[in-house]
N, C-alpha and C positions, 0 to 999 in steps of 0.2 A: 532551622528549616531544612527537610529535606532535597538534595539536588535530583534533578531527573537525570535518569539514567535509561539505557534501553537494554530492557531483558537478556541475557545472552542468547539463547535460541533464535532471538530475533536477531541479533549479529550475526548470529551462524550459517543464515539463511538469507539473507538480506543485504543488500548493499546503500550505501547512503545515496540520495539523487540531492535533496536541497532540506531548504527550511523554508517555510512556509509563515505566515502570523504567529500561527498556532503551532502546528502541528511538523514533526520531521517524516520527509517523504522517503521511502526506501522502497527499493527493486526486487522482489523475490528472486533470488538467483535460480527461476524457473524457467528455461525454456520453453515447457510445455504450454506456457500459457501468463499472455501479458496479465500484471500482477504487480501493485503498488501496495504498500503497506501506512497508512497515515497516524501516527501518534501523537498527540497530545502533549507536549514540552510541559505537560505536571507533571511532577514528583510524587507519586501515591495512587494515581486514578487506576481504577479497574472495571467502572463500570460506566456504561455511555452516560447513565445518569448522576455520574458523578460530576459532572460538569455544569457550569451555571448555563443562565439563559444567554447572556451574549456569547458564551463560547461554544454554545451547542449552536447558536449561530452561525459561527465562523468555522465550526465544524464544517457543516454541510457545503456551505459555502467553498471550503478546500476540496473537501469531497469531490464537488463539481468539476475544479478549477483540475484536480489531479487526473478523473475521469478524460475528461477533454485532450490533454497534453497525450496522458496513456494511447487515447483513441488516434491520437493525432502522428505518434512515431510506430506503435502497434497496431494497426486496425483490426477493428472486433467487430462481430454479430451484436450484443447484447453485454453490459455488465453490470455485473452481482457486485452490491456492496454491502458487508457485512461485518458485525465485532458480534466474536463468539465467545472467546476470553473462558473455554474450559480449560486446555493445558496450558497456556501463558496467559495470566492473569490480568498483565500488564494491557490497557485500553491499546488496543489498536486496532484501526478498521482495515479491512480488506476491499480493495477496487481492482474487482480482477475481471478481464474481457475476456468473453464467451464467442467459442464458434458451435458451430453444428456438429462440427466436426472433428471436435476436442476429444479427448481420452474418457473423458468424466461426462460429457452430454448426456441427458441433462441433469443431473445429480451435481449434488456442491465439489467441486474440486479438492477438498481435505478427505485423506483418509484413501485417494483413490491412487496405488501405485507409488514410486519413488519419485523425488525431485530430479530433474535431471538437470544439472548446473549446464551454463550458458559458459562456449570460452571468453575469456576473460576481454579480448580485442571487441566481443561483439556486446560486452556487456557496456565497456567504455562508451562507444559510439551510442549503442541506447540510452547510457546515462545524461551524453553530450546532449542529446536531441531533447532529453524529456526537460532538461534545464533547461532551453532556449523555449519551450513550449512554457514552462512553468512562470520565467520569468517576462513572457509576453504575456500571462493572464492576469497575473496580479499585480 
């Protein structure tokens, strides 16, 4: 059996916050914009419909659960969630909050501009906050 692993790019870009039933939650190291990354602890998935029915369950349900915490340490306008899976293959959904006022408004935030990394003190504390959110909701 295959072990799950996480994409490199997704390392490269992305910081761990927790684990979840399902899914491992990671931080875009984006300042521009609150930005959670939810993956699927399979070995092999690539595509949303690769997942059975109780897991596209608990999909959504994490979904939720990540939305909330994100909204609750980053407040946002609006957020977009989405699995695009053209240049990293690997399933992973994107829950990222929108302002009005963002760089990318209103257009999807990929492809718009450079990531600009968060220092590393303020990514801790984001992280701290989003685990105490996360492990209040589930």
């Amino acid at each position: 059996m295959t072990q799950f692993t996480i994409d490199p790019r997704i390392l490269g870009d992305s910081l761990e916050v927790a684990d979840l039933a399902l899914c491992a939650v990671r931080l875009m190291d984006d300042a521009r914009y609150p930005w959670l990354l939810l993956l699927p602890r399979r070995a092999g998935l690539e595509q949303f419909t690769d997942l059975d029915e109780p897991e596209t369950a608990q999909l959504a349900s994490e979904i939720r659960v990540a939305a909330a915490a994100l909204r609750a340490v980053l407040p946002f306008e609006r957020v977009n969630v989405s699995a695009l899976g053209n240049i990293v293959r690997q399933l992973h959904i994107h829950v990222v909050g929108r302002h009005e006022s963002d760089s990318a408004w209103p257009g999807p935030v990929w492809g718009q501009g450079l990531r600009a990394p968060r220092e590393t003190a303020q990514n801790t504390v984001i992280i701290e906050q989003l685990r105490l959110h996360l492990t209040r909701e589930t």
